[in-house]
Structures are given as structure tokens and as C-alpha cells.
C-alpha positions in Angstrom: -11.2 -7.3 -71.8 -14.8 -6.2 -70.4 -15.9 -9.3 -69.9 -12.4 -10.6 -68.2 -13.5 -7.1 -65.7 -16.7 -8.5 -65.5 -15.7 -11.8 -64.6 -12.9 -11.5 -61.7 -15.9 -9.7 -59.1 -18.2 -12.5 -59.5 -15.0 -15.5 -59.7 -14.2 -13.7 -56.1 -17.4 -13.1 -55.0 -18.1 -17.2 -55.4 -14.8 -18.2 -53.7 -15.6 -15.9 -50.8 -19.4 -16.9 -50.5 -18.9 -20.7 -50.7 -15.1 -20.2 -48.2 -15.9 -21.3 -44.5 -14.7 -18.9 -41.6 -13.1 -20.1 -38.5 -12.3 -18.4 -35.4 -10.2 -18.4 -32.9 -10.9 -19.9 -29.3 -10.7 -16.5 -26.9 -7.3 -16.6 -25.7 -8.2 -15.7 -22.2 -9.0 -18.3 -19.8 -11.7 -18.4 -18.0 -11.9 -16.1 -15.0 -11.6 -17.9 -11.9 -13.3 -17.0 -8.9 -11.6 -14.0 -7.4 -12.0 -12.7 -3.8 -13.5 -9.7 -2.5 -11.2 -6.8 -1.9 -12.1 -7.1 1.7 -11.3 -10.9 1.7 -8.0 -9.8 -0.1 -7.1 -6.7 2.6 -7.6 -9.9 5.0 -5.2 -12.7 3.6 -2.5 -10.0 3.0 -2.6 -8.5 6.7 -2.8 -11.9 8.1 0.2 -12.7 6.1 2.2 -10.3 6.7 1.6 -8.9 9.8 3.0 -11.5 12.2 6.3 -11.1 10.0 6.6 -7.3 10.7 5.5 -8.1 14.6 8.3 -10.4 14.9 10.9 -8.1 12.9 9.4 -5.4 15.3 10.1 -7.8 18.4 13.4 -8.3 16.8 14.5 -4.9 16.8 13.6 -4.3 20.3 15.6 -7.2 22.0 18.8 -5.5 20.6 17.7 -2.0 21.5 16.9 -3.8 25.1 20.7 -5.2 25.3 22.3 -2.5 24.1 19.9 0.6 26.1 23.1 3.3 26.4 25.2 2.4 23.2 24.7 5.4 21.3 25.9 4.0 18.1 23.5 1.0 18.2 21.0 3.2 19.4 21.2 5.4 16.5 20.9 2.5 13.9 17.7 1.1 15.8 16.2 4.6 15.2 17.2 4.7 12.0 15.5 1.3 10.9 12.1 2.3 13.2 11.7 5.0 11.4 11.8 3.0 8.0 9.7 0.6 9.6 6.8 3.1 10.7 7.0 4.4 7.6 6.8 0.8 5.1 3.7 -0.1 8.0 2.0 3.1 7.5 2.4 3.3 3.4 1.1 -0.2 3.9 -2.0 0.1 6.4 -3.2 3.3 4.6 -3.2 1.9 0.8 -5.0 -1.6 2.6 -7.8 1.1 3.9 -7.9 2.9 0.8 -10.6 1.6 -1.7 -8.5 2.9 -5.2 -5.5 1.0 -4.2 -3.7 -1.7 -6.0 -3.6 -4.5 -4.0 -1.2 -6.8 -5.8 1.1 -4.4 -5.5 0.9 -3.9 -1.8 1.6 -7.4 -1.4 4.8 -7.2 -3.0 5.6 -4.5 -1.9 5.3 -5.8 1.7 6.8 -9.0 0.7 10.1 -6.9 -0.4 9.9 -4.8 2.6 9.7 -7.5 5.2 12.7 -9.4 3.4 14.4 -6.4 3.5 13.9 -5.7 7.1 15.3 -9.5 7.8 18.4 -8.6 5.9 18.5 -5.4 7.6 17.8 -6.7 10.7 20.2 -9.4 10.8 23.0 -6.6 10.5 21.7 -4.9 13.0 22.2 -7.8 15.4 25.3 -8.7 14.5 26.9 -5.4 14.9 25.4 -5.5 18.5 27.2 -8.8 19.4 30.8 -7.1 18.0 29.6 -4.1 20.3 30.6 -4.2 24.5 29.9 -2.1 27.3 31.8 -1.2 30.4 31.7 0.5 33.6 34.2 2.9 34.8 34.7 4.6 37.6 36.2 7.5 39.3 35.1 8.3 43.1 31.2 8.5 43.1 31.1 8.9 39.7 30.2 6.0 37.3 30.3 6.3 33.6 29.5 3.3 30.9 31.4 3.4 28.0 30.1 1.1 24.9 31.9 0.1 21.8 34.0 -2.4 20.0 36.9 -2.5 21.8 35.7 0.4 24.7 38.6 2.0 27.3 37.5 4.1 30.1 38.6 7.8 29.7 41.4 9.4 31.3 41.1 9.5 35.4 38.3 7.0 35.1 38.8 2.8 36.1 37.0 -0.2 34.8 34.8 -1.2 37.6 
């Protein structure tokens, strides 16, 4: 029995010794070449910038047709607000060192999708949307809406 104890440390001992090791290839590829975090800021501002100038340009053709339609006017302020606020949370993490840049750039890439969408509604209900000019004596009055009627006393012009 001793010599059976005596026996199974050196039988393992030998099958460990003389057993090869092999390891495993890294599993991480090798790092490509990244860009600075300045060339980075760059490439995302000069993506998506011209998109929010032209959703920006957008927003103010309808807000240039539709100058006294309250309702319309309302939604344009509305989605300029929004959009100050996206281009602000935007341009301040892009200044900021500690920020997370792929993050920004998806974020801005949901925003300015958004905006389209957004956008987009924003024009439609300004084609659905007529004004008017009434008129009684000297005094003029536009009225703006979907189907809009002059108030009482007051004729289209």
C-alpha cells in the first residue's frame, strides 16, 4: 500500500514532465491603426454637419411659407428647440476630452434620422395648411388653417 502511495506522485509527476503544452493564439486581432481623437472630432463633424445644416435649411423654408400660421409656427419652435439642444449636447461632448466618441456618432446618426422623419411631417402638415386674407373696411386680417373661413363681419379678399 506504501509503495502504491509512493508510486502514483512520481507515475504523475513523469506524465506531466514529459506532456507538451500548447497555447492558444491571442484571440484579439491585431490593432489596426486608429486615428487621433482630433482626427476623429474631424471625420464625425464633417459627416454630420452638412446633414444638420440642411435639416436646419429645411426647417426654415416652411417656417418662411407659413410666417403667420400659428399652428405651424408652434411646431417649428418646437423641433428648433430639439434641434439646438441635440447640436449643443453634440458640439460640447466633440470639445470635451473624456467623451465617448463612438457614441456621439450614433447618437448624431439617430438624431439626424430623426429630424428627417420629423421633418418630413413637418412639411407635409404645411402643404395641408392655407392662408387667407379677409377683410373688413381698412382692416385686414389673415386667417391660416386647413380649411380657414374669415370671422364674422370680415370678407375674403
Amino acid at each position: 500500500m506504501k509503495s502504491r502511495l509512493f508510486l502514483l506522485p512520481l507515475v504523475l509527476s513523469l506524465l506531466v514532465g514529459s506532456a507538451s503544452f500548447s497555447f492558444a493564439e491571442d484571440p484579439t486581432p491585431t490593432p489596426t491603426p486608429t486615428l487621433s481623437r482630433a482626427d476623429q472630432v474631424t471625420a464625425i463633424q464633417s459627416k454630420y454637419n452638412p446633414m444638420f445644416d440642411a435639416e436646419y435649411a429645411r426647417i426654415m423654408a416652411v417656417k418662411k411659407k407659413h410666417p403667420v400660421d400659428a399652428y405651424v409656427l408652434l411646431n417649428i419652435k418646437v423641433i428648433l428647440d430639439d434641434f439646438n439642444e441635440v447640436r449643443r449636447v453634440i458640439d460640447t461632448s466633440l470639445l470635451s476630452d473624456t467623451s465617448d466618441l463612438p457614441a456621439m456618432d450614433a447618437y448624431a446618426d439617430e438624431e439626424t434620422g430623426e429630424f428627417q422623419v420629423t421633418i418630413t411631417n413637418l412639411e407635409q402638415l404645411a402643404l395641408t395648411r392655407t392662408t387667407i386674407t379677409c377683410v373688413k373696411g381698412k382692416t385686414t386680417k389673415k386667417v391660416s388653417g386647413v380649411k380657414p373661413k374669415c370671422s364674422s363681419g370680415y370678407k375674403k379678399k
